[in-house]
C-alpha positions in Angstrom: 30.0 31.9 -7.3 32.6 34.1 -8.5 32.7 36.2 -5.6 32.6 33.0 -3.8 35.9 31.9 -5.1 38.0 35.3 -4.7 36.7 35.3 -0.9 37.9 31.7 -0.2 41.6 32.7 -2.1 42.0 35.5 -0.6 41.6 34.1 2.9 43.9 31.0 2.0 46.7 33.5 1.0 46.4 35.6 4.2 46.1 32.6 6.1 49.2 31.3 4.5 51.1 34.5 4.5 50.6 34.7 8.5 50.9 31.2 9.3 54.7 31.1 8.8 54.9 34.2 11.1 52.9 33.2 13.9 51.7 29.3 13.5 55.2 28.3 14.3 55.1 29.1 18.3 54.7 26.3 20.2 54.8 26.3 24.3 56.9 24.0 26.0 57.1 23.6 30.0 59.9 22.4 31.5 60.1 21.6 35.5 63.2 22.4 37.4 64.5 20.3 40.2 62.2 22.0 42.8 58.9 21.5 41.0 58.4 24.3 39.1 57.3 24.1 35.9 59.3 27.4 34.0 57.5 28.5 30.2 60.3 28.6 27.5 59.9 32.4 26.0 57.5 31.9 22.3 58.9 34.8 20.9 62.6 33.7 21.4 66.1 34.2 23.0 66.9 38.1 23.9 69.9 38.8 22.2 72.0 41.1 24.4 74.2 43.7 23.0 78.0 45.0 24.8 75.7 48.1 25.6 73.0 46.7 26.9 70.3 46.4 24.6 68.3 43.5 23.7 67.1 43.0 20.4 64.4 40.6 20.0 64.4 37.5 17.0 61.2 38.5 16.4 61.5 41.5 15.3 64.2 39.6 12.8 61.7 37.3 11.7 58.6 40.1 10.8 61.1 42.1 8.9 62.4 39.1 6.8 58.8 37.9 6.4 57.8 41.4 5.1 60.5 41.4 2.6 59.6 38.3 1.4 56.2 39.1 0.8 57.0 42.3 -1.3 59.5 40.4 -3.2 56.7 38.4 -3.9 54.5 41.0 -4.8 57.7 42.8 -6.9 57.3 39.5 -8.7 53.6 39.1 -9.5 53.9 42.7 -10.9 57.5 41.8 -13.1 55.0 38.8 -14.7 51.9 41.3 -14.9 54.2 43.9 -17.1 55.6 40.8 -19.2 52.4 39.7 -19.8 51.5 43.3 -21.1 54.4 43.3 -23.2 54.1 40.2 -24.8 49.9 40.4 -25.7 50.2 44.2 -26.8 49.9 43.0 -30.4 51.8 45.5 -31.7 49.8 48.4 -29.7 52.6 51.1 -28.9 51.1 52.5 -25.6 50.8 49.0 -24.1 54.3 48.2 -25.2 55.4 51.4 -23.4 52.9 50.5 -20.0 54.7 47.0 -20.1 58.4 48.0 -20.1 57.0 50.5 -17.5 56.2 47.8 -15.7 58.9 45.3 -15.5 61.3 48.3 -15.0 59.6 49.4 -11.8 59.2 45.8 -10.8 63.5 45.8 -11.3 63.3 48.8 -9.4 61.8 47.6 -6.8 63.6 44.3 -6.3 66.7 46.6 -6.2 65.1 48.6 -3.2 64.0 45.6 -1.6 67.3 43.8 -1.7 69.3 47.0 -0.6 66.6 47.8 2.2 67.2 44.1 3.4 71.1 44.8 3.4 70.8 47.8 5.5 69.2 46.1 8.0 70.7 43.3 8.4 73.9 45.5 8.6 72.1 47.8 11.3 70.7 44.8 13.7 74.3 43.4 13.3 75.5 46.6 14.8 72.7 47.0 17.1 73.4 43.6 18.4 77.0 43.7 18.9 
């Protein structure tokens, strides 16, 4: 039954975690003046650069997505070394594995934040 239960969670977060990527395209015809029905593009509006190129608002949404999942995960691991910290009962090496813990959790948040910067900075370039 235990088993049971870690199957049926772990699907409902990976349902969840790609539901807001993909469950949100939707298909919507429209029909011109002659008759033709014309399919809106599901992945978006190109976004065309002075150069030429086209960056897609997908790509956009996956990388934001991505980032908001490892911040997630940056803090499930935070709350995991804060949880070390405070039940080490006094046990040095548990101590020292907890502030370990958080502080590569802070790292990490830092990395994630500055990552997300950077890119946003780059596809602003890349789109002007």
């Amino acid at each position: 039954m235990k088993i049971f239960k870690k199957y049926i969670i772990g699907y409902m977060i990976f349902s969840f975690m790609f539901l807001g990527v993909y469950g949100s395209v939707s298909v919507n015809a429209q029909e011109d003046s002659s008759g033709v029905s014309r399919l809106q593009n599901p992945l978006g509006e190109m976004v065309t650069g002075e150069d030429g190129t086209v960056i897609n608002p997908l790509i956009k949404k996956i990388i934001d997505t991505s980032l908001g999942i490892l911040g997630s995960v940056t803090l499930i691991v935070f709350v995991i070394g804060g949880f070390l910290w405070l039940t080490s009962a006094g046990n040095e090496q548990r101590v020292d594995k907890g502030t370990k813990t958080m502080l590569y959790a802070t790292i990490g948040i830092l990395v994630i934040f500055s990552s997300y910067a950077i890119l946003s900075a780059l596809i602003g370039v890349i789109a002007k």
